[in-house]
C-alpha positions in Angstrom: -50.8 -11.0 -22.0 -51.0 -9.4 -18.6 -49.2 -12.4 -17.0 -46.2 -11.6 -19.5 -46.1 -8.1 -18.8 -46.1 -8.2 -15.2 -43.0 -10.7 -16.0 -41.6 -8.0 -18.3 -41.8 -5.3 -15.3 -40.5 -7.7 -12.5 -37.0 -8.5 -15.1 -36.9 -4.8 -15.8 -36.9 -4.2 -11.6 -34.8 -6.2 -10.9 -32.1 -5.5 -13.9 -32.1 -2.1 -12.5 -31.6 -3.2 -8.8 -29.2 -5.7 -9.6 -27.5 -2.3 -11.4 -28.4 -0.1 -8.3 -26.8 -3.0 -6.0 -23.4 -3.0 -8.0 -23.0 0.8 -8.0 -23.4 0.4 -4.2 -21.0 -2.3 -4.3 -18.5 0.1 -5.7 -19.2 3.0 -3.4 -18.4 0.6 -0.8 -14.9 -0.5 -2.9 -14.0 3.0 -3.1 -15.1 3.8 0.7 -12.8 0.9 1.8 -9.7 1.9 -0.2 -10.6 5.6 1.0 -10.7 4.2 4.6 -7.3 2.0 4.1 -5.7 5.5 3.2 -6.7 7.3 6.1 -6.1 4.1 8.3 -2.2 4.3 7.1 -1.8 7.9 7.3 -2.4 6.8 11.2 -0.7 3.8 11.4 2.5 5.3 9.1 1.9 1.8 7.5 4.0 2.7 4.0 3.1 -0.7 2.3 -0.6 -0.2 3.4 -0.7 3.4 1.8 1.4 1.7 -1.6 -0.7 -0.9 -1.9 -3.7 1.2 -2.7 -2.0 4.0 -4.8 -0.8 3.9 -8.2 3.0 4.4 -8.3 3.7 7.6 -10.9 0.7 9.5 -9.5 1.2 13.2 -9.3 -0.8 14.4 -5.8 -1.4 18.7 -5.3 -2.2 20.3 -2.5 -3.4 24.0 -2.3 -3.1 26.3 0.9 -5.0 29.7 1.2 -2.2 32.5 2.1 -3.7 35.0 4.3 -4.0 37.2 1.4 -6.6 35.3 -0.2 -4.0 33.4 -2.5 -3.1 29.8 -2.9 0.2 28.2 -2.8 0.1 25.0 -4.8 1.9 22.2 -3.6 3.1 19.1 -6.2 4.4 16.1 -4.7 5.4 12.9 -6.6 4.4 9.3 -5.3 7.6 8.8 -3.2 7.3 12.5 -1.5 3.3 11.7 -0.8 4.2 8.0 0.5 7.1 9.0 2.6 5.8 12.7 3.8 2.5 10.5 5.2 3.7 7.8 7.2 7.1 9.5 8.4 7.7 8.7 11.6 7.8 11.0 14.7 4.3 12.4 14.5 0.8 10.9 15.5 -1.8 11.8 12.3 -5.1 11.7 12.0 -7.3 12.5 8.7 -11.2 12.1 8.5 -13.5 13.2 5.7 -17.4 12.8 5.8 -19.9 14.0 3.7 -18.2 12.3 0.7 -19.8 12.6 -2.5 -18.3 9.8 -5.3 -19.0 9.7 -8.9 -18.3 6.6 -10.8 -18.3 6.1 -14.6 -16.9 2.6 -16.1 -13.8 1.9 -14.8 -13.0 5.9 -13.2 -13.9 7.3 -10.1 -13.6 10.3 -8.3 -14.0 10.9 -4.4 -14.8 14.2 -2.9 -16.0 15.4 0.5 -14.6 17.6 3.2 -11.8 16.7 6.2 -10.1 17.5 9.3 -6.6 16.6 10.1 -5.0 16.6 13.3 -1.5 15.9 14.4 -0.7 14.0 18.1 -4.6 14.8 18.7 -4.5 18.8 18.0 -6.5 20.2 14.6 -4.2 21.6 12.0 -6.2 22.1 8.9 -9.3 21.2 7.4 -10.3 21.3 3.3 -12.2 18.9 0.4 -10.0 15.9 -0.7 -10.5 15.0 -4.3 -9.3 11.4 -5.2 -9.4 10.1 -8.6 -9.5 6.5 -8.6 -9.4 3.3 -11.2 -10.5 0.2 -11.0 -8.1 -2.7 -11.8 -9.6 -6.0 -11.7 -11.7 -5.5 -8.3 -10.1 -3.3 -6.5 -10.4 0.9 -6.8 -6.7 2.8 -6.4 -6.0 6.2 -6.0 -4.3 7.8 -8.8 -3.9 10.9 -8.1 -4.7 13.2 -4.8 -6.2 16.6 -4.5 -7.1 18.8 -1.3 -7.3 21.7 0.0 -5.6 23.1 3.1 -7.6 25.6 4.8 -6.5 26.9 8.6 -9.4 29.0 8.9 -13.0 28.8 8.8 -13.2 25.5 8.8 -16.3 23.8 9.7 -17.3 21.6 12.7 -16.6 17.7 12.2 -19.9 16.2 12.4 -17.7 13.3 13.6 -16.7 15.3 16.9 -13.5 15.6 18.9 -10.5 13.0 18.4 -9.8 10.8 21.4 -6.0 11.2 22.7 
């Protein structure tokens, strides 16, 4: 009997790492499409950005007014793609301590950012992407973040290079 139980536990360890190891997987799916939107926010690389976003998405912004207020921003897919890889300006976004949560075939991404434009800091905030899976790739359907001028914490991922 002991022989079959230590079976029992060794299938039962490694059903759950096997489990553990996909969820990782996915993180990493997410990261990467997460990563492919920042990288064509830099490059302006439109078919880049639409190739990881889900046409129809409906993508809000909110700014802090000095007052304390917010100012909410909507912006349909074609104002999101065009307003991020217009031409004329040099952007960069990061985000680090991300946080993701995934349930079936739904994600969501959230962690905070900088953003800088032709190497100076304009705004920091949170991004909140909600993401699905189709087949075995994660897109973003929708984008949320805030966009906060002041108080804004130190990047742990220090200065941007010129």
């Amino acid at each position: 009997m002991a022989p079959l139980r230590q079976l029992s536990i060794f299938l039962i360890c490694t059903l759950l790492s096997h489990t553990s190891l996909s969820e990782t997987d996915q993180k990493n799916a997410i990261m990467e499409t997460v990563e492919k939107f920042f990288l064509a926010i830099e490059e302006k690389d439109r078919a880049l950005l639409e190739s990881i976003l889900i046409p129809g998405s409906l993508n809000i912004s909110s700014s802090e007014l000095p007052d304390g207020t917010a100012e909410l921003s909507e912006m349909n897919y074609e104002m999101m793609v065009s307003a991020l890889t217009r031409p004329g300006r040099n952007a960069t976004e990061r985000a680090w301590n991300e946080t993701i949560l995934i349930q079936g075939h739904i994600a969501v991404f959230w962690a905070p950012y900088d953003f800088h434009v032709n190497g100076q800091f304009t705004h920091c905030g949170i991004d909140s992407f909600q993401l699905v899976r189709n087949g075995n790739e994660w897109l973003i359907s929708n984008a949320s973040w805030t966009r906060e001028t002041q108080n804004c914490p130190q990047s742990p991922l220090g200065s941007i290079q010129k």
